[in-house]
VOGU-3710 file (C-alpha; in Angstrom, 3 decimals, decimal comma):
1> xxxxxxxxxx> 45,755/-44,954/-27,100  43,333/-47,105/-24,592  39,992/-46,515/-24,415  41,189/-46,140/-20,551  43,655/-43,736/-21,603  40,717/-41,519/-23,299  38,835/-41,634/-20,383  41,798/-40,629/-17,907  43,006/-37,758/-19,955  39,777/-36,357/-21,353
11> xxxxxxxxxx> 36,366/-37,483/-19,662  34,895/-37,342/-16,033  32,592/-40,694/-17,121  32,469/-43,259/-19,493  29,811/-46,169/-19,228  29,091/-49,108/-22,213  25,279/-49,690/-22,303  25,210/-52,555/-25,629  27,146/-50,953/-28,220  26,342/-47,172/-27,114
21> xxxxxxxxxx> 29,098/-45,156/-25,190  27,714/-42,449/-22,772  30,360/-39,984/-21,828  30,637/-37,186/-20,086  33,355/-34,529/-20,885  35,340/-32,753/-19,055  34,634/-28,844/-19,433  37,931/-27,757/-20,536  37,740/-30,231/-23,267  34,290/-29,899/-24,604
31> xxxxxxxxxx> 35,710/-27,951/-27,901  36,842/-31,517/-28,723  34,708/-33,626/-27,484  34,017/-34,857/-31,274  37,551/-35,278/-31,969  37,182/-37,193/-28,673  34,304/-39,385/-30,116  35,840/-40,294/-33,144  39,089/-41,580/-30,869  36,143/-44,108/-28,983
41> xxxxxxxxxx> 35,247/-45,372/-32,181  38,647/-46,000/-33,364  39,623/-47,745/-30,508  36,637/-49,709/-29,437  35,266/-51,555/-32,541  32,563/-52,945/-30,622  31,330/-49,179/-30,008  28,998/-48,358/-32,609  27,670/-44,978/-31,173  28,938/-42,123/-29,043
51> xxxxxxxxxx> 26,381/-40,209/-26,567  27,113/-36,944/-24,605  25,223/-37,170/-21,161  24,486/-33,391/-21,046  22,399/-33,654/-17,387  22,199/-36,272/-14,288  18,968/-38,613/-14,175  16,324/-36,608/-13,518  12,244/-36,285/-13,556  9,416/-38,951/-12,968
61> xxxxxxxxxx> 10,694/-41,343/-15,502  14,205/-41,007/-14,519  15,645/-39,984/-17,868  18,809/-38,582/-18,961  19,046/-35,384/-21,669  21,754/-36,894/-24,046  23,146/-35,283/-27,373  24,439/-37,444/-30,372  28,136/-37,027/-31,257  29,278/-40,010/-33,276
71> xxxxxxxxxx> 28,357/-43,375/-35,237  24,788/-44,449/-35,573  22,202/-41,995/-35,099  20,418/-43,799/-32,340  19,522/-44,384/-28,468  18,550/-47,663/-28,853  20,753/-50,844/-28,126  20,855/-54,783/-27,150  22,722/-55,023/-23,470  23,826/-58,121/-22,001
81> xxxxxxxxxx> 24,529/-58,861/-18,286  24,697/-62,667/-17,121  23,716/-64,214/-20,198  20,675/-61,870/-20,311  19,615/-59,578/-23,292  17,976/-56,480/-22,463  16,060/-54,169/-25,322  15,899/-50,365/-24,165  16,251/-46,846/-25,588  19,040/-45,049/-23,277
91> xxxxxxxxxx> 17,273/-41,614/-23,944  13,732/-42,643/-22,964  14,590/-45,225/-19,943  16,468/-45,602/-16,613  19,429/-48,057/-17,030  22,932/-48,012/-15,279  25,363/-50,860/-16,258  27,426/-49,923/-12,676  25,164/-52,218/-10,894  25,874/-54,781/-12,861
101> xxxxxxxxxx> 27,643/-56,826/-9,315  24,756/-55,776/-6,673  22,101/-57,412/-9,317  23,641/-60,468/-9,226  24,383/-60,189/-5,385  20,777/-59,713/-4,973  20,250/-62,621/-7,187  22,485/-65,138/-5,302  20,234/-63,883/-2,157  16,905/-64,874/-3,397
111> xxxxxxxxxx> 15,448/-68,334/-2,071  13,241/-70,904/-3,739  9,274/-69,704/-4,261  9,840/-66,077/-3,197  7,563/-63,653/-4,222  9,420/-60,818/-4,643  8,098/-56,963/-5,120  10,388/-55,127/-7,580  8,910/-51,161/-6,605  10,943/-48,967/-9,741
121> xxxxxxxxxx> 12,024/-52,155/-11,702  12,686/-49,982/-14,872  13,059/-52,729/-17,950  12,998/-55,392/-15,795  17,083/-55,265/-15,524  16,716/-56,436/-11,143  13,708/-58,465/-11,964  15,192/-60,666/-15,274  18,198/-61,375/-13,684  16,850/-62,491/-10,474
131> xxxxxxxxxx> 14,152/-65,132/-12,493  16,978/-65,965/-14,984  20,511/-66,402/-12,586  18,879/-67,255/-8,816  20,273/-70,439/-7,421  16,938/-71,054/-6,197  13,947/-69,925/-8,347  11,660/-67,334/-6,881  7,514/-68,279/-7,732  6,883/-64,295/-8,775
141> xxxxxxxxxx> 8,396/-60,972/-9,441  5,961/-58,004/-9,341  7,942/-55,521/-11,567  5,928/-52,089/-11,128  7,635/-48,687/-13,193  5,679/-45,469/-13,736  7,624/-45,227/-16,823  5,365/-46,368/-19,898  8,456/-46,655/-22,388  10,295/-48,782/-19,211
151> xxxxxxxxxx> 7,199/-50,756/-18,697  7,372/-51,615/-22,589  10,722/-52,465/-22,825  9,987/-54,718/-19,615  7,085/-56,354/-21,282  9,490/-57,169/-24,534  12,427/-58,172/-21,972  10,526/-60,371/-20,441  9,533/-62,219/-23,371  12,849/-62,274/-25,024
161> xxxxxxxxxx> 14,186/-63,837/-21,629  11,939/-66,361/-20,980  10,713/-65,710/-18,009  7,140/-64,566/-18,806  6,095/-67,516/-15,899  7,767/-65,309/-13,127  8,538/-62,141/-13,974  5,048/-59,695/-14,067  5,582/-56,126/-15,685  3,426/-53,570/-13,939
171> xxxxxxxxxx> 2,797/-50,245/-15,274  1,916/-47,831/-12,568  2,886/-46,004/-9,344  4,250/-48,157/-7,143  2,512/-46,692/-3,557  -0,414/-47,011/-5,353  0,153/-50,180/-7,552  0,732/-51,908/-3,733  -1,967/-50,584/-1,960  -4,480/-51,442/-4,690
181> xxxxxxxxxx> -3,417/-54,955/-5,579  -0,040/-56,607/-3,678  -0,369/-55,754/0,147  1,188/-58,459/2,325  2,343/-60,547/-0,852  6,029/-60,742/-0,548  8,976/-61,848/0,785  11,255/-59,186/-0,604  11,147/-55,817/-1,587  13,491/-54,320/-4,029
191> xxxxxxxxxx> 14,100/-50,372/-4,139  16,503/-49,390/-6,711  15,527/-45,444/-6,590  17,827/-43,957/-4,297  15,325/-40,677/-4,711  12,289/-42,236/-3,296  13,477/-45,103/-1,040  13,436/-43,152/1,850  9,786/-41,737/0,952  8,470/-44,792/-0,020
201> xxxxxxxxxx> 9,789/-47,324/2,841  6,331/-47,537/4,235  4,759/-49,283/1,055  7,821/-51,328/0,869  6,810/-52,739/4,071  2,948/-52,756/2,966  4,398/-55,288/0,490  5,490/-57,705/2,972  3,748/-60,282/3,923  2,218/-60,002/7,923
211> xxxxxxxxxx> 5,104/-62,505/9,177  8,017/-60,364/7,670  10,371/-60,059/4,698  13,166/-58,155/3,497  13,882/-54,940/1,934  16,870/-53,505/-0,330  16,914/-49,895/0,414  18,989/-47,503/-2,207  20,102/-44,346/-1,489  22,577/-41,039/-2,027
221> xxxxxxxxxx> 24,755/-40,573/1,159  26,665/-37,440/1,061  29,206/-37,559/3,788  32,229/-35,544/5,468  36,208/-36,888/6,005  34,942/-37,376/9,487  32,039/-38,695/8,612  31,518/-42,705/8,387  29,111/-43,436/5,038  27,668/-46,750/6,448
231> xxxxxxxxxx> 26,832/-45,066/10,368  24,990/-41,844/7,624  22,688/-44,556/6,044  22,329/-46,576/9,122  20,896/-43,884/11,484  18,612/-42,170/8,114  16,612/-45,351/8,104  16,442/-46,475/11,478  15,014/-43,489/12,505  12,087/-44,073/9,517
241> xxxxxxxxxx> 11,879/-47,586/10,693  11,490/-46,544/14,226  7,705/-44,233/12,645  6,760/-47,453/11,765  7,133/-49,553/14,853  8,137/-52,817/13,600  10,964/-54,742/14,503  13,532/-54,583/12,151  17,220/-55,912/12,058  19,434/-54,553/9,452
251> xxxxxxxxxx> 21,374/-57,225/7,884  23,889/-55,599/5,473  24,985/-51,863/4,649  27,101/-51,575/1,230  28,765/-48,962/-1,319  27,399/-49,888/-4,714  29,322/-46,601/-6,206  30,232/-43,116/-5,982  28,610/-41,043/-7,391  30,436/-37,706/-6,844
261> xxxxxxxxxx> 33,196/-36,704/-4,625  32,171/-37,407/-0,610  28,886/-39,143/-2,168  27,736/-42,814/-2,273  25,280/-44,794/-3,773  24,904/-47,076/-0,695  22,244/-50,257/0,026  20,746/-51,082/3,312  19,274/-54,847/3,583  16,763/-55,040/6,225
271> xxxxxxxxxx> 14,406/-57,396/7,755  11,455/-56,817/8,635  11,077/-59,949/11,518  6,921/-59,443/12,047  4,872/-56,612/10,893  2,907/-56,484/14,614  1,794/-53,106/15,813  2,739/-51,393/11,883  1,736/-48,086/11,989  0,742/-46,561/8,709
281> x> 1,378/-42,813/7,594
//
């Protein structure tokens, strides 16, 4: 039996952060979900420990409740994504390995001597990759978490990497991390919390500097059979955009993964072309 055989017959999720598997169960199973544990071991040698995700991400520091089922006892792992190691506790810090190909999208994007504002970087996963994979070097990454465990693990990352030169760990909120210290500094804006995009568009845009930039928007777009995903996220920010009276052109929409049935996690790329006339809120 295939690890991709366990995960069709007995699991809604299974996702391979460094050696750790995080699954979740399906209910009529969970009287086996050991038995189920043990069969991940066995079949994936390169699985050292097996983690039950018992809730979805939730809470200020964007944290999942996990419980222990097999191997090691511990939440703490090496991952590696594009020839980059990342340090990080699953149980105390935000990591998904499903956006593994809209990093390095995001990367490939990024032009030489960019400063770049990263607003819920976490350990630095957006940020590292960016400094370390770019075709053309960006100058700085501002890498802001509220997260003090994140912001620690970003601070180790960052050294491990090799990229202490570019990439600047921030602890702090990022609203108030930009109004106190990088108004008008960058190019581009990264937003990886679909939660708080929306809310915090506004100090995205603070961000930029007066002649422009661009932003990656995340968000959750639930959505009907009639219903067309991209139009959803399209119309949610342009109305936000249109508070703020700047131009604006949006340059991409995207999937980046579902995340339940009739639910995306989606990306909007926009431009700011001048910040003229910006009203604040």
């Amino acid at each position: 039996m295939t690890l991709r055989d366990i995960k069709r017959g007995w699991l809604r999720s299974l996702d391979i952060i460094g050696d750790i598997a995080v699954i979740e169960v399906k209910p009529e199973f969970d009287e086996i979900k050991h038995e189920i544990a043990e069969k991940i071991l066995k079949e994936a040698k390169y699985i050292k420990v097996v983690v039950e995700k018992k809730s979805p991400v939730s809470g200020e520091h964007r944290v999942m409740d996990l419980e222990w089922l097999t191997g090691e006892r511990r939440f703490t792992t090496i991952h590696r994504e594009y020839g980059c190691i990342f340090k990080l506790d699953i149980s105390k810090v935000y990591f998904t390995p499903r956006l593994s190909t809209e990093r390095m999208r995001i990367a490939r994007m990024v032009r030489a001597g960019e400063v770049i504002v990263n607003m819920f970087a976490g350990i630095g996963t957006y940020s590292i990759i960016i400094a370390k994979r770019a075709l053309e070097k960006p100058s700085k990454i501002y890498s802001i978490d509220i997260n003090p465990h994140a912001y620690n693990y970003a601070l180790e990352n960052v050294k491990i990497n090799k990229v202490e030169d570019i990439v600047i760990p921030i602890l702090g909120d990022a609203k108030e991390v930009i109004t106190s210290r990088l108004m008008g500094v960058a190019d581009r804006v990264l937003m990886p919390y679909p939660e708080l995009a929306l809310k915090y568009l506004e100090y995205a845009i603070m961000a930029l500097k007066d002649s422009g930039g661009i932003i990656h928007a995340y968000d959750f777009i639930k959505y009907m059979k009639t219903e067309d995903p991209r139009n959803k996220m399209k119309e949610r920010y342009e109305e936000k955009l249109k508070e703020f009276n700047v131009e604006y052109e949006i340059l991409d929409i995207r999937r980046t993964g579902e995340v339940a049935p009739r639910e995306y996690r989606m990306v909007i790329d926009i431009k700011i072309l001048n910040k003229n006339g910006f009203k604040r809120f």
